[in-house]
N, C-alpha and C positions, 0 to 999 in steps of 0.2 A: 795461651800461646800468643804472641806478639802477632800481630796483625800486619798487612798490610800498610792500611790506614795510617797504624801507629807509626812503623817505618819510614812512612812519607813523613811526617810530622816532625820528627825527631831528624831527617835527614834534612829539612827545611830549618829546622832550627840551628843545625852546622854551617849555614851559609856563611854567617857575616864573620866567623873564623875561620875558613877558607877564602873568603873574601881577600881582610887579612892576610892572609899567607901569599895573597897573589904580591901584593902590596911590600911583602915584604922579603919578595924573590926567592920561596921556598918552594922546592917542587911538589906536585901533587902526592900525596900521601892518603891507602887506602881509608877510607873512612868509615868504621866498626860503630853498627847500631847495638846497642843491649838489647836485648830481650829479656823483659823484666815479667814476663809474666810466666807463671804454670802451664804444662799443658793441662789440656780439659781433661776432666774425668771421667766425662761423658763420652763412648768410645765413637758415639756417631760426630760427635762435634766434633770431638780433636780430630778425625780425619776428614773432617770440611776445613776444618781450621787451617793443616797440612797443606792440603791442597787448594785451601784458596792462595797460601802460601807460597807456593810450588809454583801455582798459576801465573804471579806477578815477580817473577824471578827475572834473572835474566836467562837462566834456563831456557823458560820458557817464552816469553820474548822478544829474547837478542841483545838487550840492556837492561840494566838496573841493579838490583844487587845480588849479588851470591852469598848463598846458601852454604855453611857446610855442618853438614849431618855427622853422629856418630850414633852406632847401634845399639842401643839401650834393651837390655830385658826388664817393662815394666808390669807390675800387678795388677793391674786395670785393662793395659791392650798389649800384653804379652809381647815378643822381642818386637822394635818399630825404630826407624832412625827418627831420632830427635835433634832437630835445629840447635848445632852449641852456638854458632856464631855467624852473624849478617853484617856484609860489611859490599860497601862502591870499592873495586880493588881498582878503575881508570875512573877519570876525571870527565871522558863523556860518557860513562853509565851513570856517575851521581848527577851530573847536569841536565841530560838527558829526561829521568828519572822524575828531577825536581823542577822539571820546566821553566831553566833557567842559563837556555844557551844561548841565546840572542842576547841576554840581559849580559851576562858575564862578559862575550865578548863587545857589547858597548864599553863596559865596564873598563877592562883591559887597554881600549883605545884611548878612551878618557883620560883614566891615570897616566899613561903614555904624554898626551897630550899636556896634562899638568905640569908632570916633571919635568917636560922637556921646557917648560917657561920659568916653574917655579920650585925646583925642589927643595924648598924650604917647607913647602905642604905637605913634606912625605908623613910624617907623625900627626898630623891633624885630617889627612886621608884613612890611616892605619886607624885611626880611633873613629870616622866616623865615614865607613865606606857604605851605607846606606845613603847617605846625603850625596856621595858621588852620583849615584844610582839615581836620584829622584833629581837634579836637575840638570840646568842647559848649559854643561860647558862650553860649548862654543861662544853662547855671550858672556858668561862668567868671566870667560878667561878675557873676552874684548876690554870688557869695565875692570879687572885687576890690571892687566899689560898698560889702562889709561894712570891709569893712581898710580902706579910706582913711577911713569915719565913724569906726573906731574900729579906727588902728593898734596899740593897746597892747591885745588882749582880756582878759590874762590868766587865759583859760577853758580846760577843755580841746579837743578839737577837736569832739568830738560834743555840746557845750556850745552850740557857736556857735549863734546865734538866726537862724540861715541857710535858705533854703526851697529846699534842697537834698540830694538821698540824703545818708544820714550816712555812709556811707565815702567820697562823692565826694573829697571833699577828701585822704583818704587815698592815696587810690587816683591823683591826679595835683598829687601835691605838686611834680615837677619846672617842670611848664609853671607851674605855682601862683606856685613863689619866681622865675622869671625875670620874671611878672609883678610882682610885688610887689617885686620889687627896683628896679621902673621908678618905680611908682605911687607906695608911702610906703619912697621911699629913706632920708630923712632918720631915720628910726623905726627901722629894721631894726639888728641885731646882726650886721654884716658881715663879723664875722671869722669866726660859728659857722657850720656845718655843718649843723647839726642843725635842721630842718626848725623844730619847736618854739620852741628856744630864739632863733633866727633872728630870728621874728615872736610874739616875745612873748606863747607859748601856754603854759600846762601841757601836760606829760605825765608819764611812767609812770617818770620818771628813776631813775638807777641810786639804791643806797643803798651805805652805807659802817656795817662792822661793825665796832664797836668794845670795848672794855671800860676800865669807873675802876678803877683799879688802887688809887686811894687812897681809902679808907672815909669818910675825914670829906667829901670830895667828893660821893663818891655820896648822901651822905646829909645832907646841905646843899641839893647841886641837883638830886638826880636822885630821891628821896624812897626811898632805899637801892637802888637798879638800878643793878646795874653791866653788863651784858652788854645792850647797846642797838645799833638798825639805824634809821639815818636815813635821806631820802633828802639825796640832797649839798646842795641849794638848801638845807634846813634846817642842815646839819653848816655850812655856811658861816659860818651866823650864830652859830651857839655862844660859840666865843671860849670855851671851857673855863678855868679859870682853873688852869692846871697848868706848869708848869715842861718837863717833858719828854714826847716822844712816841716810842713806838716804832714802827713798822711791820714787822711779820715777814708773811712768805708763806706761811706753812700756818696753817691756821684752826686744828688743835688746838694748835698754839702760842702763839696768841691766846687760845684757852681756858685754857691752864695757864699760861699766864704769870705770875710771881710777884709781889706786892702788892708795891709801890712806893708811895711820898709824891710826893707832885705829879705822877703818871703817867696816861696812857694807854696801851693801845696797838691800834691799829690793824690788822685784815685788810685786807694790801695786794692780793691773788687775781692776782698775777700781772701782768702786763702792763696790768690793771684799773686800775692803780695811778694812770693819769691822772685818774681822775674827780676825784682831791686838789689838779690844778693848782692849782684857782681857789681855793684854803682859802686867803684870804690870812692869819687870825693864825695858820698854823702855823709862816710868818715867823719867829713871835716865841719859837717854841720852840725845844728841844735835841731836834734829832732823830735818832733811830737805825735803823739800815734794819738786818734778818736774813734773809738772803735763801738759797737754794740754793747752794752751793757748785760752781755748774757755768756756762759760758757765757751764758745766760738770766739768770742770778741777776745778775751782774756787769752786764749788759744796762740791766738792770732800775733798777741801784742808778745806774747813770748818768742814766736816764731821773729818779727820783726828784730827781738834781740839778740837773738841768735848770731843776725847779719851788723846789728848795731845794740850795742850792749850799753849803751846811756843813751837810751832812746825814753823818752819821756810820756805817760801818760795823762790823758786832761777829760774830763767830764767822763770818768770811771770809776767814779767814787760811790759812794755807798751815800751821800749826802744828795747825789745826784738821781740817784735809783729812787729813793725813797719820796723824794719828794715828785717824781712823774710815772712813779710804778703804776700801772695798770692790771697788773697779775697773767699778763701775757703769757702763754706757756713757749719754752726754747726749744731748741735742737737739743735730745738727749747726745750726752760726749760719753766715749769708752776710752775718753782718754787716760792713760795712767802715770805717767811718767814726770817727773818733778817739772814746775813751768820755770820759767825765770820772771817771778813776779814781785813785788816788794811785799812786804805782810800785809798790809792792810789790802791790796791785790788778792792775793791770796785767801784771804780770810775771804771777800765778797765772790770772789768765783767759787769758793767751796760753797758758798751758801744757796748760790743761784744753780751750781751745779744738781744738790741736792734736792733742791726746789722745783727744778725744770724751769727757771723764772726768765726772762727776758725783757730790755727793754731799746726797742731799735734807738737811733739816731734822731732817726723822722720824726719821732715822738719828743723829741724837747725841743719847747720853742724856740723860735729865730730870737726873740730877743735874751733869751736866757745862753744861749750859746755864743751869743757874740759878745754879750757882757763875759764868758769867763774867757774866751776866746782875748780879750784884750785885757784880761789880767795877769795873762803870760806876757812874760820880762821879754 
């Protein structure tokens, strides 16, 4: 026989569809538990059982659910009324019941409070009114009512002119952008990820190390500084006026890199290397990736073409490996997916793949790097 217990369980798992139903301005409607179990066979049980039943009725009391019996002559305990059906027939017996009146009506205010700024939330409440329940509308709704007067802030976030803790925001950016993606859809940066760049905020964004390789450059635009850290939103807008770019992956490489006419070149740090997707005039350049000699490195140099697809490789070569191999062992890769490499690319990263083999940057000398280094055109 259905328990108590079980009642409660099952009359707790009704919530978030009556929830729902508030949501969706349907009146209360009684709400009928199954009783999926036998009665006991045992003639002492089934009348503990009965009456533990009985006990937590509203019968007996004053709320909760009702019981209605009908009179069975059974084999075991001879004629006895047996439970057809348990059901909350009002709205404060199942509340009551499932210790969920204070909750509900926050609930009720809440959504009130919602609609009454935003009822474009109504279907994204109806689908997740447990989220109503677990936060702070009062600031919610300060930080939405801010973004829709002024979708574009471009502040940073503790900037905001909002009457709100200053990490709130930080602290519930998830429930924040599913709002904001409802409210100013039209505004939003739908492809980014990034919280910030999203809803058109400042922040702390990364930076991009670079150095002018070429002297009348740095000292024309840079007022003689050649070892310069932007953040990327700035490097975007540059537009350097140089002919070619390098990219190498070890920073002291980027440091000794040999002075060049119309050059840069670039610390790519590794897998970091996306921050450069969006550079769109580096388009416009000749560029040259130098990267590890090992699985990662080859990785890497496909990823760069991704963003730039005649992007050039230099001291990657298998002529290169061999003659400073050391039998280092690599990063094992579970990479699977086709790279964009040329064949003889290709062929040396399956080999090193296989091999676990590795041969950093560090490891080839300064003067063998700057000799191939200046037999690029």
């Amino acid at each position: 026989m259905i328990t108590p217990t079980d009642i409660k369980k099952k009359a707790e798992n009704k919530y978030t569809t009556y929830l729902q139903s508030i949501v969706e301005d349907i009146p209360f409607q009684p709400i009928e538990i199954i009783g999926d179990k036998k009665p006991n066979n045992d003639t002492n049980k089934f009348e503990q059982e009965l009456t533990e039943l009985i006990n937590h009725s509203k019968e007996k009391k004053g709320y909760g659910y009702f019981v209605k019996y009908q009179k069975i002559k059974t084999k075991q305990h001879g004629e006895q009324d047996i439970p057809t059906s348990i059901s909350f027939n009002t709205e404060s017996d199942y509340l009551k019941y499932i210790s969920k009146e204070k909750e509900t009506a926050k609930f009720k205010n809440d959504i009130a409070d919602i609609f009454a700024s935003f009822p474009e939330l109504k279907n994204w409440v109806c689908k997740y009114p447990s989220k109503v329940i677990e936060n702070d509308w009062k600031s919610l709704l300060k930080v939405c009512k801010y973004f829709r007067d002024t979708p574009k802030p471009q502040l940073y976030i503790r900037e905001l002119p909002i009457n709100v803790h200053t990490k709130f925001i930080e602290k519930n950016k998830g429930i924040i952008k599913e709002l904001l993606d409802i409210i100013i859809a039209d505004y939003i940066n739908g492809e980014e990820k990034v919280f910030e760049i999203r809803f058109n905020l400042k922040f702390d964004e990364p930076s991009i190390r670079f150095r002018i390789l070429d002297k009348n450059v740095s000292q024309s635009l840079f007022n003689d500084l050649t070892d310069l850290s932007v953040p990327v939103s700035q490097f975007q807008r540059l537009n350097i006026p140089i002919k070619t770019v390098y990219i190498v992956e070890n920073k002291i490489n980027m440091l000794t890199f040999p002075l060049r006419n119309d050059s840069i070149v670039i610390w790519g740090h590794g897998f970091g290397i996306e921050v450069l997707k969006n550079v769109k005039w580096l388009n416009s350049k000749h560029i040259y990736y130098w990267g590890d000699i090992d699985s990662q490195g080859f990785e890497i140099l496909s990823q760069v073409r991704t963003y730039f697809p005649s992007t050039i490789s230099f001291m990657m070569d298998k002529e290169t490996f061999e003659l400073f191999n050391e039998k280092d062992k690599g990063t094992k890769s579970n990479v699977t997916t086709d790279l964009k490499l040329t064949k003889e690319e290709q062929e040396l990263y399956d080999y090193l793949k296989t091999n676990d083999l590795r041969l950093e940057q560090e490891k080839i000398p300064f003067e063998y790097a700057n000799k191939k280094i200046f037999q690029i055109n």
